[in-house]
C-alpha positions as CSV (number, residue, x, y, z in Angstrom):
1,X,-8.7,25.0,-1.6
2,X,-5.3,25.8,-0.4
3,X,-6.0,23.9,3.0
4,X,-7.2,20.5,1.3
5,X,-3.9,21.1,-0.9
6,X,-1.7,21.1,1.6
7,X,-3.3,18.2,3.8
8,X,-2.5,16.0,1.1
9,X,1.0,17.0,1.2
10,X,1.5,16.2,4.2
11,X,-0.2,12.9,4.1
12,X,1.9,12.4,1.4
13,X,4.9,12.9,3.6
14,X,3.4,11.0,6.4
15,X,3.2,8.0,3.8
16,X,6.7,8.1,3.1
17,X,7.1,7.8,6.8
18,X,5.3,4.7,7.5
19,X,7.0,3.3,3.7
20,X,10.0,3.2,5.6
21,X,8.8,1.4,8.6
22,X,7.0,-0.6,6.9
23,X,10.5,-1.6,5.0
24,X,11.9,-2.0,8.4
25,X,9.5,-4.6,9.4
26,X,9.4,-6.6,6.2
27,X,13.3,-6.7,6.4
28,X,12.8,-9.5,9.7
29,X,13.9,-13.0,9.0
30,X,10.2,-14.1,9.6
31,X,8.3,-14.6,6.1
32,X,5.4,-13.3,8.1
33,X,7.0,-10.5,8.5
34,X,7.6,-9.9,4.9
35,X,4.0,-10.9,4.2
36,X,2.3,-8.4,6.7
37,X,5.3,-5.6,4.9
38,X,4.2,-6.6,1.4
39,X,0.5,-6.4,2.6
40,X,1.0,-2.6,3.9
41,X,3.2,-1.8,1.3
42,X,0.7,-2.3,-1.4
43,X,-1.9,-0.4,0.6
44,X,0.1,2.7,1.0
45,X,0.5,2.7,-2.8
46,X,-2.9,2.1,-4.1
47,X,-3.4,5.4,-1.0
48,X,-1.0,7.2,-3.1
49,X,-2.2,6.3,-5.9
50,X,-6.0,7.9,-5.6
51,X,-4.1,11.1,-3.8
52,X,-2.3,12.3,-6.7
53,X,-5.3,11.3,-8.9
54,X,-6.7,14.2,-6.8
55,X,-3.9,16.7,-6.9
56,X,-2.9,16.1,-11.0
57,X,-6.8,15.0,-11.8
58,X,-5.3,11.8,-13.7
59,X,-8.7,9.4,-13.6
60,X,-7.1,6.0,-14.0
61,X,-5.0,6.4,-11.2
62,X,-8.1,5.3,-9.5
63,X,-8.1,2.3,-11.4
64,X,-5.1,0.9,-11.0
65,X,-5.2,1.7,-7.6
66,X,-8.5,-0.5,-7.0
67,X,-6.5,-3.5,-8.9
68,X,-3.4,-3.2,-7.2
69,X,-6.3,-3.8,-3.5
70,X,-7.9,-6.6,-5.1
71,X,-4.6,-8.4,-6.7
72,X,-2.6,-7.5,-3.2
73,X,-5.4,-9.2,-1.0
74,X,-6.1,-11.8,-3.2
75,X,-2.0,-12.5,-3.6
76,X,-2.0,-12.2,0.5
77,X,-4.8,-14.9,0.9
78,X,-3.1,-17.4,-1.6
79,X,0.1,-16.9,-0.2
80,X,-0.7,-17.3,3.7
81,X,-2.8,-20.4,2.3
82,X,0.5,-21.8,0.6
83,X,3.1,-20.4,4.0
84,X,-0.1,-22.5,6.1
85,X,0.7,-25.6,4.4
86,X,-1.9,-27.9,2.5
87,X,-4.2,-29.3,5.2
């Protein structure tokens, strides 16, 4: 128990890592750039999310964390379709 404990943890810290490159990347001029930061960002919080839904046993964590995949693709689809243009 104490081994699956601590693995989180240190995904958890290993999240925090990658939350700050992934800030670093979304912070190019390039509105791709921002869209491929915004992308990863959601996914490493809905990741976060289910974790501490399994360290604190909060069920709806889960929850939220599936609408948070489905509104951040869905958001990513319309928004590369508007950045594409019209045609």
């Amino acid at each position: 128990m104490e081994l699956i404990f601590f693995s989180q943890i240190i995904l958890i810290i290993a999240l925090i890592v990658l939350m700050l490159v992934v800030l670093r990347i979304s912070a190019y001029s390039s509105t791709a750039m921002g869209l491929i930061g915004a992308s990863v960002l959601t996914m490493i919080v809905a990741l976060a999310l289910v974790i501490f839904d399994k360290l604190h046993y909060i069920k709806f964590n889960f929850d939220i964390a599936l609408a948070l995949m489905l509104f951040g693709f869905v958001g990513t689809i319309v928004f590369s379709y508007v950045l594409g243009g019209y045609e």
